[in-house]
C-alpha positions as a Markdown table, in Angstrom:
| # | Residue | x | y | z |
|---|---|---|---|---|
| 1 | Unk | 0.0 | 0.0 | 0.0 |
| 2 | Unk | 3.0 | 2.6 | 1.5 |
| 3 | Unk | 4.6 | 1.4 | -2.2 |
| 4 | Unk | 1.3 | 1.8 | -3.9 |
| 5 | Unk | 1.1 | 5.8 | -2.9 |
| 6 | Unk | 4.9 | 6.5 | -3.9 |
| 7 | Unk | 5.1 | 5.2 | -7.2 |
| 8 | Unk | 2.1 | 7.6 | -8.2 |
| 9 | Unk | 4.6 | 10.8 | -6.6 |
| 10 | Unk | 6.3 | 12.9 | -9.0 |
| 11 | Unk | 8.5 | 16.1 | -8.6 |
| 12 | Unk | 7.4 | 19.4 | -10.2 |
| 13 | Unk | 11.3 | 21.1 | -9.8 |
| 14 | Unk | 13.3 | 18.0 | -9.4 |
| 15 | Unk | 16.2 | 20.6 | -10.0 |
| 16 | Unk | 16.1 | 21.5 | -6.3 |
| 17 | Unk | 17.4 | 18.5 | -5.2 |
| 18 | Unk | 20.6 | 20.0 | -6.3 |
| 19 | Unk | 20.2 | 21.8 | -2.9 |
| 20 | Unk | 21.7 | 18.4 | -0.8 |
| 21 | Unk | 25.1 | 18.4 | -2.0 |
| 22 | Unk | 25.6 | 21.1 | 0.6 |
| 23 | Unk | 24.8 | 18.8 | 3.4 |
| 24 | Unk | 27.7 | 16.7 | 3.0 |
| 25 | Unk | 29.4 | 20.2 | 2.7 |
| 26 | Unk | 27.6 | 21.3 | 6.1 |
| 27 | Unk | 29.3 | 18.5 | 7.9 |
| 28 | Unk | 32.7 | 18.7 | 7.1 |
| 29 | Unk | 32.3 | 22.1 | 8.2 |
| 30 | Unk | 30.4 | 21.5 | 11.4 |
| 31 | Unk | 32.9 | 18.2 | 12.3 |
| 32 | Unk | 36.2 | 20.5 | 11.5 |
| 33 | Unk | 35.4 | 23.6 | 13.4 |
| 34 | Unk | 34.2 | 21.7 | 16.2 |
| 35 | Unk | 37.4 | 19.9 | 16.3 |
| 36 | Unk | 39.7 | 23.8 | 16.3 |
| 37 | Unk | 37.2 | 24.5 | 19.2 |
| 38 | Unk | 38.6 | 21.5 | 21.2 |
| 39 | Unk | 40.4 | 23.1 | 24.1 |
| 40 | Unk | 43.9 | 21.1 | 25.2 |
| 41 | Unk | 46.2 | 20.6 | 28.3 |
| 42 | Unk | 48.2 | 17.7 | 29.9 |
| 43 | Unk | 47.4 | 15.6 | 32.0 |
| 44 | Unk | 48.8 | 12.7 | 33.4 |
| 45 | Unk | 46.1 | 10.0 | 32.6 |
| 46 | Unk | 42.3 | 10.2 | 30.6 |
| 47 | Unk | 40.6 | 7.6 | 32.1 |
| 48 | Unk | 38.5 | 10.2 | 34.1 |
| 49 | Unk | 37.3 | 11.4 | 31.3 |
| 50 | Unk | 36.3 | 8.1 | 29.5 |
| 51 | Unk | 32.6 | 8.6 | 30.9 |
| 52 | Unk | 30.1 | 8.8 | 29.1 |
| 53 | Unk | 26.9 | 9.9 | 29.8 |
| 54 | Unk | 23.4 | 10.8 | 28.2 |
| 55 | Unk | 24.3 | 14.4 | 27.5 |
| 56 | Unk | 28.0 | 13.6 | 26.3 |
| 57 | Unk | 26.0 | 10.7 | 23.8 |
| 58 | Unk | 23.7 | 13.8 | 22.3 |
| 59 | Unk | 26.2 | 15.8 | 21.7 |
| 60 | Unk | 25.7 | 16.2 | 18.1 |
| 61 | Unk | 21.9 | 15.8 | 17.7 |
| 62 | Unk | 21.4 | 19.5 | 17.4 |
| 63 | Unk | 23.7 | 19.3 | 13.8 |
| 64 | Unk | 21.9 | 16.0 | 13.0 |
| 65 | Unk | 18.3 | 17.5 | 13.3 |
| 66 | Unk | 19.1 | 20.8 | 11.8 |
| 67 | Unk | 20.6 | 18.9 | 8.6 |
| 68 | Unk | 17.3 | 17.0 | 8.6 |
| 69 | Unk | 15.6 | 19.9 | 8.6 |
| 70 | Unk | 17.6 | 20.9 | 5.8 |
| 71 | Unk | 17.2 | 17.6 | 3.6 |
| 72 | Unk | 13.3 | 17.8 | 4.6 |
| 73 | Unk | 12.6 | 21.6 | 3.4 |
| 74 | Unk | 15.2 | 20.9 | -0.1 |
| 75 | Unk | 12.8 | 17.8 | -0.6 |
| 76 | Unk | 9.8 | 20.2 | -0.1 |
| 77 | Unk | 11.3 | 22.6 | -2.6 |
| 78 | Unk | 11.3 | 20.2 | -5.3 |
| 79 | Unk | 7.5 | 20.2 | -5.3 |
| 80 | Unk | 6.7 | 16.7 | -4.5 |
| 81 | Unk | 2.9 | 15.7 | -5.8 |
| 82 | Unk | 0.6 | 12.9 | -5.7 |
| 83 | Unk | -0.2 | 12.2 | -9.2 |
| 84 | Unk | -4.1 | 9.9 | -9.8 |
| 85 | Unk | -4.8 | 9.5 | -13.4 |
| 86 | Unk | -7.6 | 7.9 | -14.7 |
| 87 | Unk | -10.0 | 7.7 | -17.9 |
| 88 | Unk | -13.7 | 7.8 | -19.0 |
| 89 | Unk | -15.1 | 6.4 | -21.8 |
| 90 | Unk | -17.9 | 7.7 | -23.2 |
| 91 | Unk | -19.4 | 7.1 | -27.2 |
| 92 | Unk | -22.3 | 5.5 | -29.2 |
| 93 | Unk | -21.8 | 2.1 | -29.0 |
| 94 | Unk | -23.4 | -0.9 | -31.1 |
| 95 | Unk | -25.7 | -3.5 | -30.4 |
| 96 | Unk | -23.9 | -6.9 | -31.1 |
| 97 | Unk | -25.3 | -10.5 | -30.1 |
| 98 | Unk | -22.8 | -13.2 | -31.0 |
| 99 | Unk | -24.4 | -16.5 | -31.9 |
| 100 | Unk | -22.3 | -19.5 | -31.8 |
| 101 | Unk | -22.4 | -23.1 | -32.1 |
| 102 | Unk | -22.1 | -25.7 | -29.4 |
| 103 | Unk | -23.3 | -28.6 | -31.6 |
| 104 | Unk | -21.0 | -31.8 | -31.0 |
| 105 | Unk | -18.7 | -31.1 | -33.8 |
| 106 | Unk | -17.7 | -28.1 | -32.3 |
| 107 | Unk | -15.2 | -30.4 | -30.2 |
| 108 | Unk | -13.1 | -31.4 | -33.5 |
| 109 | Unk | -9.5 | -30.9 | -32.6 |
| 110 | Unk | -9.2 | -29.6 | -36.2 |
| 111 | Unk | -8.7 | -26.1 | -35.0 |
| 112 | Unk | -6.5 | -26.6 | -32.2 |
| 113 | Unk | -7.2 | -27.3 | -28.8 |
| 114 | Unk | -10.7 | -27.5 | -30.5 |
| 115 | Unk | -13.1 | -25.6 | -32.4 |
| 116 | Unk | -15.3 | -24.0 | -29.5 |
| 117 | Unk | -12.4 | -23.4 | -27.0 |
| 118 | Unk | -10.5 | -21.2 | -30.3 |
| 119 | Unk | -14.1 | -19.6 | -31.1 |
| 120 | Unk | -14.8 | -18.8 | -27.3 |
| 121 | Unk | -11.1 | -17.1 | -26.9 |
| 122 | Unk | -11.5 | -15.4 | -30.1 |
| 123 | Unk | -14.9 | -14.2 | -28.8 |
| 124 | Unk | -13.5 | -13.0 | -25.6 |
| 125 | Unk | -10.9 | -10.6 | -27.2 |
| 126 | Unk | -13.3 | -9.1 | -29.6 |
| 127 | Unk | -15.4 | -8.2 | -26.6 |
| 128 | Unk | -12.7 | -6.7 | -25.0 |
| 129 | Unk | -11.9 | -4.5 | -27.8 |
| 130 | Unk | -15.6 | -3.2 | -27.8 |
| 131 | Unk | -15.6 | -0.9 | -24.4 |
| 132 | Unk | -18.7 | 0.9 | -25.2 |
| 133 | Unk | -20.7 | -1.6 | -27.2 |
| 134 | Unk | -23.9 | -3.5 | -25.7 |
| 135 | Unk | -22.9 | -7.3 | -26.4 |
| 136 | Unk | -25.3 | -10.4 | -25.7 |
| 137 | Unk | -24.8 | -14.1 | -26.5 |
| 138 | Unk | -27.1 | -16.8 | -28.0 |
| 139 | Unk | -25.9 | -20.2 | -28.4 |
| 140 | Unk | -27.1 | -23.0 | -30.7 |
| 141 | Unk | -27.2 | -26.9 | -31.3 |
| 142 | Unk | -30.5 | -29.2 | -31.3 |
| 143 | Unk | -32.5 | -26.1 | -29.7 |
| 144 | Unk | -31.5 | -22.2 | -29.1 |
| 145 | Unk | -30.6 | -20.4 | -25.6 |
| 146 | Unk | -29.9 | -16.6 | -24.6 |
| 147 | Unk | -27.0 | -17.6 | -22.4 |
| 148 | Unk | -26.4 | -13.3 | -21.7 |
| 149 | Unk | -29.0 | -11.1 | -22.8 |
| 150 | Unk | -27.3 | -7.7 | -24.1 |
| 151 | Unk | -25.6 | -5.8 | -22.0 |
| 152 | Unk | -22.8 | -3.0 | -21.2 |
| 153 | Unk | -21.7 | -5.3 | -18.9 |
| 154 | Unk | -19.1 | -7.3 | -20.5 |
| 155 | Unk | -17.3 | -9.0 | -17.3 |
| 156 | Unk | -20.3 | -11.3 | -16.9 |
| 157 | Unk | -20.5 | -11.8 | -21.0 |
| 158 | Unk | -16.8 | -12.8 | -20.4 |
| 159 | Unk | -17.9 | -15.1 | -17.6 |
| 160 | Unk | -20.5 | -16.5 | -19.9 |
| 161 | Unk | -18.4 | -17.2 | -23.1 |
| 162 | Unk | -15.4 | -18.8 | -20.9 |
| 163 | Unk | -18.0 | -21.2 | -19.2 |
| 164 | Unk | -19.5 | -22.0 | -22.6 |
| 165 | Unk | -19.4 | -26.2 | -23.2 |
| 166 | Unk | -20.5 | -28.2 | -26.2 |
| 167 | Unk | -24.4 | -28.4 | -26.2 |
| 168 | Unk | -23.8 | -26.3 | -23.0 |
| 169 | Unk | -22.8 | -29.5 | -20.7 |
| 170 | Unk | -25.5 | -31.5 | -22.2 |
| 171 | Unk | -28.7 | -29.4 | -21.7 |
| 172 | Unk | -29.5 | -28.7 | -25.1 |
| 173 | Unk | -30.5 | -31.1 | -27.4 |
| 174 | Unk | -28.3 | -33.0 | -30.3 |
| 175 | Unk | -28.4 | -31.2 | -34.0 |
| 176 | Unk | -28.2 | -28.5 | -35.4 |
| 177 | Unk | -30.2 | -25.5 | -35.3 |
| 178 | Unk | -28.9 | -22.6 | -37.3 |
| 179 | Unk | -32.8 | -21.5 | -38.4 |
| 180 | Unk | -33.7 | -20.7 | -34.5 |
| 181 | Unk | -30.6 | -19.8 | -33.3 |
| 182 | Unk | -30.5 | -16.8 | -35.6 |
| 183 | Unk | -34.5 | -16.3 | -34.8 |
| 184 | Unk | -33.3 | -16.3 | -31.0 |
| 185 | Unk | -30.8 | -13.8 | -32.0 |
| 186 | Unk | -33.0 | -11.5 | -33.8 |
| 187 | Unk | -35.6 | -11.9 | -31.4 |
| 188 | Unk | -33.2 | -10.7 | -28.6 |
| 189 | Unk | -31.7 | -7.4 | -30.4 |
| 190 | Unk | -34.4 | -6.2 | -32.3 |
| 191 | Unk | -35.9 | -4.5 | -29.2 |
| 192 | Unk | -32.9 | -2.5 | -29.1 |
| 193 | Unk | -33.0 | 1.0 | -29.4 |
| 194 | Unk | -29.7 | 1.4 | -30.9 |
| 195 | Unk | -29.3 | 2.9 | -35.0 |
| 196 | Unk | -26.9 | -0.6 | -35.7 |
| 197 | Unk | -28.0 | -3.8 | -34.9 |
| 198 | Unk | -25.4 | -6.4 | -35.9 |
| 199 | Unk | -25.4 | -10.7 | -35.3 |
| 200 | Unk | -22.4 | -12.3 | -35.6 |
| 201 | Unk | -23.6 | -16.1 | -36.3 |
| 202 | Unk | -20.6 | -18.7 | -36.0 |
| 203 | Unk | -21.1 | -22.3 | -37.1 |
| 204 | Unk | -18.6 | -25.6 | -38.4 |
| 205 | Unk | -22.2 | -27.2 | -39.4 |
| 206 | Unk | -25.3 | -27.4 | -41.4 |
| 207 | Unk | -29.3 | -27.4 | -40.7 |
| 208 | Unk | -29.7 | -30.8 | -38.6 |
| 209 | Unk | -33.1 | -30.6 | -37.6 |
| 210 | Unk | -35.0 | -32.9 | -35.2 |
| 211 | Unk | -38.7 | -33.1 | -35.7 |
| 212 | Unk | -39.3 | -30.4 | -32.6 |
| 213 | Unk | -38.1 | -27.9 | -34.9 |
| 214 | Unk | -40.1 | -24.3 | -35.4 |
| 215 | Unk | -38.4 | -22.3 | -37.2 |
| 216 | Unk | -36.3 | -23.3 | -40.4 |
| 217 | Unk | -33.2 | -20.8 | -41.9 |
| 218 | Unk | -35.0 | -18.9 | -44.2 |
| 219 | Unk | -38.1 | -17.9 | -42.3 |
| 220 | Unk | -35.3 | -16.9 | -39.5 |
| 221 | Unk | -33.5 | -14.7 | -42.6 |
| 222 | Unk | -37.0 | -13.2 | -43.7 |
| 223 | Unk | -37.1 | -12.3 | -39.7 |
| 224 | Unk | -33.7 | -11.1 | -39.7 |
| 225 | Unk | -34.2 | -8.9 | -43.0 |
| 226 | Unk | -37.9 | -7.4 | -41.1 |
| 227 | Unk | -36.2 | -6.3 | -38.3 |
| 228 | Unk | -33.3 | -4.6 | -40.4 |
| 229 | Unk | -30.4 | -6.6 | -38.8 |
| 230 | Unk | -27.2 | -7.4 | -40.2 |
| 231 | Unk | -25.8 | -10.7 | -39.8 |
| 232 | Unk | -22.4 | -11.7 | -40.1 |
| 233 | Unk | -21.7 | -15.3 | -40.6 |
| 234 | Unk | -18.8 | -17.5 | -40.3 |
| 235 | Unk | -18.0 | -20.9 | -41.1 |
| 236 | Unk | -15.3 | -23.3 | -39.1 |
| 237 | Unk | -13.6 | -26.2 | -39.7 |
| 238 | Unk | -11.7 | -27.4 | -43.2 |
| 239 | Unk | -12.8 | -28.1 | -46.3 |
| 240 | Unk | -13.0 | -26.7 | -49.8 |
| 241 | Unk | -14.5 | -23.0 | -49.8 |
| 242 | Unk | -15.7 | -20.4 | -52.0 |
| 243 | Unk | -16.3 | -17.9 | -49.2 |
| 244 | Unk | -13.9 | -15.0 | -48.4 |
| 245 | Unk | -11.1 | -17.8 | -47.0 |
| 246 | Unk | -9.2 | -16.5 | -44.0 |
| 247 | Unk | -6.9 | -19.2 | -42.1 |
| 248 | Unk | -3.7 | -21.4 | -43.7 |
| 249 | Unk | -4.8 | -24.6 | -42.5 |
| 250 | Unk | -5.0 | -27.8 | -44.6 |
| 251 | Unk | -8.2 | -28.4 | -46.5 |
| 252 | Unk | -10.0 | -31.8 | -46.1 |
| 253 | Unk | -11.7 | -33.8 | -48.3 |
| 254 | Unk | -15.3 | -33.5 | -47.1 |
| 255 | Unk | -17.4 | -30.6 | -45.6 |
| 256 | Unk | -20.3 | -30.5 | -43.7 |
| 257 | Unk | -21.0 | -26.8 | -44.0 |
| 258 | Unk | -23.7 | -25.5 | -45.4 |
| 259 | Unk | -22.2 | -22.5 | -47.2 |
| 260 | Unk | -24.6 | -21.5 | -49.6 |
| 261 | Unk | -27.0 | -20.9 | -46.5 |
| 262 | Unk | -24.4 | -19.0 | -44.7 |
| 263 | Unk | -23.7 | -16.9 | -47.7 |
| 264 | Unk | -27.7 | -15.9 | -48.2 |
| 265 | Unk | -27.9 | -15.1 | -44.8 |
| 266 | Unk | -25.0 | -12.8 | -44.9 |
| 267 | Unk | -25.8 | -11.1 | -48.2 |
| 268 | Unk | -29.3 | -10.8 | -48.0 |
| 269 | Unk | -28.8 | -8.9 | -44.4 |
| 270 | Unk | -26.0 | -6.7 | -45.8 |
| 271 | Unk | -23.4 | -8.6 | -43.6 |
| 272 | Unk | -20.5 | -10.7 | -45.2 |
| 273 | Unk | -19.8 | -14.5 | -45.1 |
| 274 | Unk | -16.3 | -15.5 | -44.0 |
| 275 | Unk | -14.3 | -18.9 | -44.1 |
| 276 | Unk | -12.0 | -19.5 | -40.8 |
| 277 | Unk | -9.9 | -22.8 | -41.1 |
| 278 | Unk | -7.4 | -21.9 | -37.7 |
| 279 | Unk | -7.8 | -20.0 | -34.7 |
| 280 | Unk | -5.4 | -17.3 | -36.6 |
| 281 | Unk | -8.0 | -16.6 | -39.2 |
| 282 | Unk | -11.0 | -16.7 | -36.9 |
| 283 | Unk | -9.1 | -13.8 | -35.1 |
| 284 | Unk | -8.4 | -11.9 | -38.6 |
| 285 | Unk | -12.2 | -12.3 | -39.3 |
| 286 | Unk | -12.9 | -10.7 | -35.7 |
| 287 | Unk | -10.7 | -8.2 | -36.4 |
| 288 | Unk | -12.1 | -7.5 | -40.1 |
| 289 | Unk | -15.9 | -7.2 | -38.7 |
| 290 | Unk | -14.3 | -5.2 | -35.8 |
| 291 | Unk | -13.2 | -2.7 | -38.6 |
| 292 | Unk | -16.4 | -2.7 | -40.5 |
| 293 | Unk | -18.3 | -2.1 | -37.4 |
| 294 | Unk | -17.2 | 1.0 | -35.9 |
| 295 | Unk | -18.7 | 2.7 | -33.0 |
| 296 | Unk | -18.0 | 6.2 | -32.0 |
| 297 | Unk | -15.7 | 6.6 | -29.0 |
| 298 | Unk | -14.5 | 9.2 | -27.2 |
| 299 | Unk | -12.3 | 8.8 | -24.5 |
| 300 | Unk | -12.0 | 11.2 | -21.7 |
| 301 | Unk | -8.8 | 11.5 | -19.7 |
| 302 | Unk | -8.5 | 12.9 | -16.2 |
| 303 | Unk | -5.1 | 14.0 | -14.2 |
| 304 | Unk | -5.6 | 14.9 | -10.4 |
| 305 | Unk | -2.4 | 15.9 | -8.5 |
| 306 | Unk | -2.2 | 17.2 | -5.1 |
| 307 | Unk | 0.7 | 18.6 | -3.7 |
| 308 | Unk | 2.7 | 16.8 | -0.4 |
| 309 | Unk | 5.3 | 19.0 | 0.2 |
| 310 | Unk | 3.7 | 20.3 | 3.6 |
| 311 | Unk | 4.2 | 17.0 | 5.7 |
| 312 | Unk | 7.8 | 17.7 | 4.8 |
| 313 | Unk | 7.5 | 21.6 | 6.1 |
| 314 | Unk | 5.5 | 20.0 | 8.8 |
| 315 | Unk | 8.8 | 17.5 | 9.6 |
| 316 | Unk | 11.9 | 20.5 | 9.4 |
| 317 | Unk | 9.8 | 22.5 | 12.0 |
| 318 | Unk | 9.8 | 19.4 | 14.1 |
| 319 | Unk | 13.1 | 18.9 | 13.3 |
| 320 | Unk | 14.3 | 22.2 | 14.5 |
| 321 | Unk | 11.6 | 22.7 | 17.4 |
| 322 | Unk | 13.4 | 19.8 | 18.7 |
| 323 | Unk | 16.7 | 20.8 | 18.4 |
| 324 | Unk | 16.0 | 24.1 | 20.2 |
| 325 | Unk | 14.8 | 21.9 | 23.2 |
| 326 | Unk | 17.8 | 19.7 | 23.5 |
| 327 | Unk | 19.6 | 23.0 | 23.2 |
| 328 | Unk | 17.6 | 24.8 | 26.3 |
| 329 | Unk | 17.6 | 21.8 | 28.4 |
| 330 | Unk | 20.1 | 18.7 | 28.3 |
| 331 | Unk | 22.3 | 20.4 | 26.5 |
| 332 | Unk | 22.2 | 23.4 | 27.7 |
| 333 | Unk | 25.6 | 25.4 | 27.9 |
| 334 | Unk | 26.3 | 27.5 | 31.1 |
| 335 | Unk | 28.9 | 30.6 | 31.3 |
């Protein structure tokens, strides 16, 4: 804590501390005319004067206190100043809800450690990067779930997208539900008061729907296109790709992705379909939608500094207060 407060002190005239080379000046001084003020004679034997008591021990305390008197008033000239410095941000942010997959396949080590874990840490740093955005998340596999609704609050969305598991540790149902996870999506931003409205829908599958289904992909797009939201979709895993392909991994021989879907959701919205075969170009595609998606920030930067130096003036009047009592009492000099 002591440490804490001292690293934030700074010296408006540091050139003052010049001023202490004349202490060690001071004391040569003092210690050399003391010593041509010695009186002398001869005697046969010192030991008498071998005692020593309280006042012969404090002889120099008077010159000891004065210099740190000295030291404390040059340390006050120097301007010492508590400096706190902080920022605000302030700006128009955008609504975002990220939509990802939790399906099975999300577990394929293809992407290393695996798919979900490169698309949650991916996730994580793009919400860092958007301080004044309202973000939410919706996750998908046999059925749809708002896991965070949107919020400004982006420590819990970070706590929500690190504690994310495939099918969310079992509770959702098997498949693959693009069609009402993007419904779920729309559903949860288009209340939103905010001018840009954008989904960013990330998947390594196609529709796998189980007979419970309600709403299929294009009635979810028709919704998406009413409500004037822009979707952004991406597609993980290998394969061959038309799309915009961002990532150097190998390609495989088959694909399960259903890109022609992806790509009409995207276009059709006014959004943009991207391919990410590594972790590397799932990040560049973050980055690229990052870019398109700009919100206006301003931020606000404070500076409060408070000056210390009168503890220090406070401390040389001690200083010498105390010497003048040594001088008027224990050491005291009589005629």
């Amino acid at each position: 804590m002591i440490y804490e407060w001292f690293k934030n002190i700074t010296f408006a005239w540091p050139e003052n501390f010049i001023l202490l080379g004349f202490i060690p000046f001071l004391t040569f001084w003092y210690l050399r005319r003391r010593a041509r003020s010695q009186a002398a004679m001869t005697v046969s034997t010192t030991r008498f004067l071998n005692v020593r008591s309280a006042r012969n021990r404090m002889v120099h305390w008077p010159f000891i206190l004065r210099m740190l008197a000295v030291a404390c008033i040059i340390v006050a000239l120097a301007r010492p100043q508590h400096r706190n410095d902080y920022q605000k941000t302030e700006g128009e942010g955008i609504d975002i809800m990220l939509c990802m997959d939790v399906s099975g396949s999300m577990g394929d080590p293809d992407i290393p450690p695996s798919r979900i874990e490169a698309a949650k840490a991916v996730a994580e740093e793009f919400v860092t990067n958007r301080p004044v955005d309202r973000i939410g998340l919706v996750i998908f596999s046999g059925e749809s779930f708002t896991k965070c609704p949107i919020t400004p609050d982006h420590n819990t969305l970070i706590t929500q997208i690190r504690s994310l598991e495939l099918r969310d540790g079992g509770y959702l149902a098997q498949g693959t539900l693009i069609g009402e996870g993007l419904a779920t999506a729309v559903d949860r931003i288009s209340s939103s008061p905010s001018k840009s409205r954008v989904i960013i829908l990330l998947t390594d599958g196609k529709e796998d729907a189980p007979d419970t289904r309600l709403i299929d992909p294009l009635t979810a797009l028709e919704i998406a296109k009413a409500k004037q939201v822009k979707v952004y979709t991406i597609g993980m895993g290998l394969g061959a790709s038309s799309a915009e392909d961002i990532g150097g991994g190998p390609r495989a021989s088959d694909d399960f992705l259903d890109e022609g879907l992806l790509q009409k959701i995207a276009t059709e919205t006014g959004g943009r379909f991207f391919r990410a075969r590594d972790k590397d170009g799932l990040s560049t595609i973050y980055a690229l939608i990052d870019k398109l998606e700009k919100s206006k920030v301003e931020i606000i930067r404070y500076k409060k500094i408070e000056d210390k130096f009168h503890l220090l003036i406070l401390g040389a009047l001690a200083f010498l207060l105390l010497e003048m009592v040594l001088r008027t009492t224990i050491l005291k000099k009589f005629p």
